[in-house]
Structures are given as structure tokens and as C-alpha cells.
N, C-alpha and C positions, 0 to 999 in steps of 0.2 A: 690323684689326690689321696692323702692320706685318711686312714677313718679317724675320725674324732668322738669314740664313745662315751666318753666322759662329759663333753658337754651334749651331746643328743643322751645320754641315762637324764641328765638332768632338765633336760626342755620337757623332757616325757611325765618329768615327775610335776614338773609347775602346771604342764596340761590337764593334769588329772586334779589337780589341787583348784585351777585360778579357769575362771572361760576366756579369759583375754593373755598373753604372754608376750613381750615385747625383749625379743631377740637382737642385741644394740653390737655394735664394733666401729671399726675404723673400718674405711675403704677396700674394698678386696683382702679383707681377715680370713672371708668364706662364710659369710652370714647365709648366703644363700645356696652356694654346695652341700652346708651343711643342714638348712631347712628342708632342701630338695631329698638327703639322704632319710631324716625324719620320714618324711612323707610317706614314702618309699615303701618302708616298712609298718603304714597305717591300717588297720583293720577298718573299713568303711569308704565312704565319698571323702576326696580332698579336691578340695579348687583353690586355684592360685593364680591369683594376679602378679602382675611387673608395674608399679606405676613409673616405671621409665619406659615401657613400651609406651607409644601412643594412642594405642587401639584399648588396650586397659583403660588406660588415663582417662577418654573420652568418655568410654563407659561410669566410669566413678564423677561423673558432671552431676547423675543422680542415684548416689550410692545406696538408699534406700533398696531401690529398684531391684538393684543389682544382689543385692546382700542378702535380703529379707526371708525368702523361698531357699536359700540354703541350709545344708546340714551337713554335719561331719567337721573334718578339719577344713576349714579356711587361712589359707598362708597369703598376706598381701605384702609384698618387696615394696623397700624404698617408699614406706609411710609418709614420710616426711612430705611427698609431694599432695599432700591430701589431709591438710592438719584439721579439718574440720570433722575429720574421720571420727575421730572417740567420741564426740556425745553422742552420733549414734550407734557407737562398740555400744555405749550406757545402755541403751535404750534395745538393743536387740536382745543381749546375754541378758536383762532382764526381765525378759519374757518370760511368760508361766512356762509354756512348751517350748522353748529353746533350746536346740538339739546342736547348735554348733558351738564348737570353737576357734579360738581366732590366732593365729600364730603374725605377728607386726614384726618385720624388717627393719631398722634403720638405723641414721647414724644416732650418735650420744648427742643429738640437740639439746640445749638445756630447755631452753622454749618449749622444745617436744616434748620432754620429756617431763615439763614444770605441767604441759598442758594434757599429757594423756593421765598422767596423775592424778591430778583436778579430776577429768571428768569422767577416771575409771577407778577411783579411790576404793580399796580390796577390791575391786576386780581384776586386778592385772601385778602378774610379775615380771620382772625385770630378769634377764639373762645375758651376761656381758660375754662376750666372744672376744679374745687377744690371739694372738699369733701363734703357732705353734711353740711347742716347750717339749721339754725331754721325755714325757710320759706317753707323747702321741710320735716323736718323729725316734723312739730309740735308743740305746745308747751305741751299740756297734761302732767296729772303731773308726775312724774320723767321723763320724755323724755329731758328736757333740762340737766338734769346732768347725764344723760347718756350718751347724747352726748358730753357733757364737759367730762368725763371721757373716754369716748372708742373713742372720736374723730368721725368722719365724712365720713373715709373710708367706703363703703357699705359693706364689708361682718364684718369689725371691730364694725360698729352699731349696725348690724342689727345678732350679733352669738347670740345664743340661752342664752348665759349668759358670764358672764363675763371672766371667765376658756377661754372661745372658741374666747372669741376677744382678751386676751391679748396672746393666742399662734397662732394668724394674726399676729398678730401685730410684732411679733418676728421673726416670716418667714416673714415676706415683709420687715423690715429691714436688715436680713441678706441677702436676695436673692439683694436688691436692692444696698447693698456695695459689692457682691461678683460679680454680672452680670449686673444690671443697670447703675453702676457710670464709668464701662469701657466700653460700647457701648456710652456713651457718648464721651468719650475719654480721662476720669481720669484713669491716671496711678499708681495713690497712693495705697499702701499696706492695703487691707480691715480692716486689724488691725489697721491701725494710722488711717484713717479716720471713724471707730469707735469709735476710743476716739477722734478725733478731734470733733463728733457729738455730744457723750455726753458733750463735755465742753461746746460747741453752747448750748445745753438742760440748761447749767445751768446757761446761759448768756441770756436764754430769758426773752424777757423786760426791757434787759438791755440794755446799750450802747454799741458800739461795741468798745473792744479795742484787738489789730491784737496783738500788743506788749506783751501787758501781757498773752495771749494766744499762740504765740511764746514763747515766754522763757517757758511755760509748757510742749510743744509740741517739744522745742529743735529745732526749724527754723524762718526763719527769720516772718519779719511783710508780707515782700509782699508772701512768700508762702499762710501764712495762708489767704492773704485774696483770692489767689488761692482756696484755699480751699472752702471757704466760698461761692465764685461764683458759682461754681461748684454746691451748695445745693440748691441755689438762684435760678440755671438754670434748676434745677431739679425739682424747686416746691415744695420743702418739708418746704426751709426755705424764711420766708421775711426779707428784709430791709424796714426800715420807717424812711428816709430821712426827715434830719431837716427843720424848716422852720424858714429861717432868715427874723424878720422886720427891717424894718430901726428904732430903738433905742438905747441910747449910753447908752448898754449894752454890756457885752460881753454874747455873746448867743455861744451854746453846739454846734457843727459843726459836732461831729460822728453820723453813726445812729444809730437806735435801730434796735434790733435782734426778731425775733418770728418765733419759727417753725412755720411751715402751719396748722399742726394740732394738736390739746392738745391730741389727742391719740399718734404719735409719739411722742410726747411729755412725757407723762408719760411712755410710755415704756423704753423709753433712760432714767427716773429717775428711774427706776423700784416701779413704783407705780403702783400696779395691781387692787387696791380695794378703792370704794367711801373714809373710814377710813382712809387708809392711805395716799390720795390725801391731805382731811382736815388737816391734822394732819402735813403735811409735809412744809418746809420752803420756797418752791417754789409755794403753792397753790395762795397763793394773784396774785403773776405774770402770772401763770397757768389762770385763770380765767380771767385777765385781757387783757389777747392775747385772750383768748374766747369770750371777749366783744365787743377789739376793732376791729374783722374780721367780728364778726356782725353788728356793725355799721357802718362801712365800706358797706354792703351791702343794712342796710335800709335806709343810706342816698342812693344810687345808686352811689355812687362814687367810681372813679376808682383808683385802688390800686396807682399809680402812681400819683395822683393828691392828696396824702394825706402825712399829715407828723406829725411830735409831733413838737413840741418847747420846748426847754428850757433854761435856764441862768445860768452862775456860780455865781449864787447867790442865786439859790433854786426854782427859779419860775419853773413852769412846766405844761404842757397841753399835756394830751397821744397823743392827735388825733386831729388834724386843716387841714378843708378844706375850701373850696370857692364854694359853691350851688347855682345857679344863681344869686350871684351877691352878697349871702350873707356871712358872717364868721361865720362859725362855730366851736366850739369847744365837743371835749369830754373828760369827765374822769370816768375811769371804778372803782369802789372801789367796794371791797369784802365789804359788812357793810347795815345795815338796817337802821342806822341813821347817814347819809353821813351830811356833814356841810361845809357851805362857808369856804375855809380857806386863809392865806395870797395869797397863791401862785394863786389860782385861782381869787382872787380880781388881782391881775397882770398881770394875764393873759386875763381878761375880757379889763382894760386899754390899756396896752401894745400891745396889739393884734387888739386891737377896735372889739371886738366881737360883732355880731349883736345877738346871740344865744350859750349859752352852758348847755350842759345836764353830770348829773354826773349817769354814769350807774352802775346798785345795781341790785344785783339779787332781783327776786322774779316779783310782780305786783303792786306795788305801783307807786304814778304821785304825785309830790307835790313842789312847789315851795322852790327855797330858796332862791332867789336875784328879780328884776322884771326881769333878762335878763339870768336865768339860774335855770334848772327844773332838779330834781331828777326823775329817770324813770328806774323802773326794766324794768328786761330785756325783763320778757316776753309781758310787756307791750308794749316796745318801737317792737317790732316783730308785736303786732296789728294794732298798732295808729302810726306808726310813730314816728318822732323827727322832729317834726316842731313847 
């Protein structure tokens, strides 16, 4: 397994900050490789439950019991199975002499998460765990399009070849519509949300439109975006929420769509092999949900603070945020000789951009405007984007 010190710097720092910290991901992200690594390196008592063991579980019948007489770090896995857990998190970390802290495991339930909120309200931080990305798996060469091809999942990376991650990749999408999407408390038939998935697969990087996804799926608009929530809340899939300037334009108002990861990704295309990825009508967009979740990262910006723009009239910017104070913009292009074009001169004005970067595979840094630089990708992973 590879180390991930970026997000254990930061559990460490909520632990010091919060007594309760709720470490959330998708299924086999490495929530718990990576709590166990924590641990690891703890100064003091740690105790850790699994409540998917049975013998923990049992024990948590009277959590009080169990919880009370401890100190030090406390890690409990797969929370979720023990939701009545937080008001007594409340009611322990509130103690005068309360010596412990609580490290929580689980998925992104909304329920769970609407309910440990409630009843740990400042007590408790949040910590999102996604897939591996170019700061923890490298840039060495083939390692970045292997990770564009098998995705970021750790055992989908890191199988011995390709054969052994795309049949991961197959078992964690069936197990995840057959037993994950109804502990959430999706009730839809694993078959229609199957194909509801693959049509999402073949709408990423697009705009989201519920409508025309409805009439293929044969339900209405607000089902499907039922649907859609549900992947959203699961962490498999994002939304990238527009960003309206004040200009008398008419600007795009739906969002864009991107799975979480280009390896689910390419499984729901059935794209098993580097060839067939190139080769295929979804590569451009493919790559460009790979860029704009890496830039996302090496600005340090938060997924929520980010959005694309565009007009009906063709202007467009994949990725606009705001970085102390500045504008920035990104556009990902598949291409080795990217070039200023109308939409991005419009978007430099319309926008008032203080900076935009047009991201291309490979290592290349080179100007094409004074206020907007060309930067492969494994470049912009060393140096920045500033």
C-alpha cells in the first residue's frame, strides 16, 4: 500500500483541534489502512473496533460500557453500523476529565452524517478520503496513465497488471449496486441503477441534463436526479456547479457530471486496456475529468469552491476558482500543441481572470497569452500552477 501523508498530516491536525473526527470515503478508498497507519504512529493507548466484525458489534449492544473507562485514541470502523453512537460521542468528549479521542470510520451516509452533526455539532470534523492522485502514487513514467486507466482505487492501482484491476474493478461495482447503494437506503432495482450508471459514464464532462436521461430510463426528471444524488452521496460521482458572473450573457445554469474515478470510469465503458481507452470517443473527456480532479488538488482547493462557466454562445472554462484573492481559470486539453482560442480569450475578459492554465499531458511549461500558461500535467504535480 502506498503511504498517504497528506491526508494522515491532516487527520492529525483535526485530532488535535476536534475530540470526535469522522474519516468518510467510498468502499475500499483505504479508510481504514489509512487509520490503522495513524494509529501506528500514536504516542499513548489506541483501541479500535471493526463493527463489521461480530464480536465488536456484540459488544457495542452497550456502548457506554464499552467506551467509558477508555483513554487515548479510539478508532471505530464502519460507524454506520451503530448510528445511535454520537449522542453518546456528545456526552463522553463532554466530560470534565475526558482523556480520549474518537477517530469514526464510514461511508458518506447523508443520514449519518445529517445525524452525527446534530449530535456532535463543533465537536466533530469531517475528513474525506478519494482515491489515490498524482501526489501520492508519483509521476514516473507510465505511472500517470496508469493511473488515468485503472483509476486511483488501491487494490484497482496497485493489481499486478491489468487482467487483475479491471476484474476489481467489476467486483466493487457489482458488490457496491447489490449491497452498498441499499445500506445507504437506495431502494432501486441493481439492474436500472446499473444502466442509470453507465448512461452518468457516458455523460461525463458533460452537462447534466435529468430530462433527456429520463425519457431513456422511462422516469421522470426529479427521479433521475434521485438517482444521481444517491452516486453524488456515495462518492463515486461529482457535480461541478456553474459559476454565474454578472455579464449580459445568458450563462449555462446545469452542472457538469464526472465520476470520481477514471477507473470506474472506464469499467462502466468497458474499456479494459490503454488501446482501447485512446482509441475510444470518450478519451478526451476521460482525461479531462483526470486533469480537472488534479487540479482541483494542486490548487488546494475545495471541491465545493470550484465550478466551470459557460454561455450559450460557446464561451467555456472547465474549472474557475478564487485563491486568495485571485481568479483563476483551467482548461484540460488532450493535445501537445494547445492554442489561445475565441472561447478562452472570453473567458480571460468575461471572467477578469487574474491567471489561466491550459492542462496537456506530458512536461511541458510554456506561455500563450501574458496571463495564461500551457502546463503538462506532470509538471503542473511538481511546480505548481501559480
Amino acid at each position: 500500500m502506498l503511504p498517504r501523508p497528506g491526508h494522515e498530516a491532516a487527520l492529525r491536525r483535526h485530532l488535535r483541534r476536534f475530540p470526535v473526527v469522522g474519516l468518510i470515503g467510498a468502499r475500499q478508498v483505504g479508510k481504514t489502512t489509512l487509520a490503522r497507519s495513524l494509529a501506528a504512529g500514536v504516542d499513548g493507548p489506541v483501541t479500535t473496533f471493526d463493527l463489521e466484525d461480530p464480536t465488536d458489534l456484540a459488544r457495542f449492544a452497550d456502548p457506554k460500557l464499552v467506551l467509558e473507562p477508555l483513554e487515548g485514541l479510539i478508532v471505530i470502523d464502519e460507524v454506520q453500523h451503530s448510528r445511535d453512537l454520537f449522542r453518546l460521542l456528545r456526552v463522553l468528549v463532554d466530560r470534565p476529565d475526558n482523556r480520549a479521542t474518537f477517530l469514526v470510520l464510514g461511508s458518506a451516509d447523508p443520514g449519518l452524517l445529517r445525524q452525527s452533526s446534530e449530535s456532535l455539532a463543533g465537536r466533530i470534523a469531517y475528513h474525506a478520503l478519494g482515491p489515490f492522485q498524482l501526489d501520492e502514487t508519483g509521476t514516473a513514467p507510465g505511472v500517470v496513465d496508469r493511473l488515468w486507466l485503472r483509476g486511483g482505487f488501491p487494490r484497482s492501482f496497485l493489481a499486478s497488471d491489468d487482467a487483475g484491476s479491471v476484474a476489481w474493478r467489476a467486483a466493487f461495482v457489482a458488490t457496491f449496486l447489490t449491497r452498498d447503494l441499499g445500506q445507504l437506503g437506495v431502494t432501486v432495482p441493481a439492474t436500472t441503477m446499473r444502466r442509470f450508471w453507465t448512461m452518468v459514464a457516458h455523460c461525463h464532462g458533460n452537462r447534466w441534463n435529468a430530462a433527456e436521461l429520463g425519457r431513456s430510463l422511462g422516469v421522470s426528471a426529479p427521479t433521475v436526479n434521485r438517482y444521481l444524488d444517491a452516486l453524488v452521496d456515495a462518492l463515486v460521482v461529482r457535480r461541478l456547479t456553474p459559476w454565474f458572473e454578472n455579464v449580459r450573457k445568458r450563462q449555462v445554469r446545469a452542472p457538469k457530471i464526472y465520476l470520481a474515478d477514471t477507473g470506474l470510469l472506464h469499467s462502466l465503458l468497458d474499456i479494459d486496456i490503454a488501446r482501447e481507452l485512446l482509441g475510444h470517443p470518450k478519451c478526451g473527456a476521460s482525461w479531462e475529468g483526470f486533469a480537472i480532479h488534479e487540479a482541483v488538488r494542486i490548487l488546494d482547493a475545495a471541491w465545493d469552491r470550484c465550478h466551470y462557466w459557460a454561455t450559450h454562445t460557446g464561451a467555456e472554462i472547465d474549472l474557475f476558482t478564487v485563491r486568495g484573492g485571485r481568479r483563476i481559470g483551467v482548461e484540460a486539453k488532450r493535445t501537445s500543441a494547445p492554442a489561445m482560442t475565441r472561447s478562452l480569450h472570453t473567458a480571460l475578459s468575461d471572467l477578469r481572470l487574474d491567471r489561466a492554465f491550459v492542462l496537456i499531458p506530458g512536461e511541458a511549461r510554456f506561455r500563450l497569452h501574458e496571463r495564461v500558461e500551457a502546463v503538462g500535467l506532470t509538471r503542473a504535480c511538481t511546480e505548481g500552477l501559480e
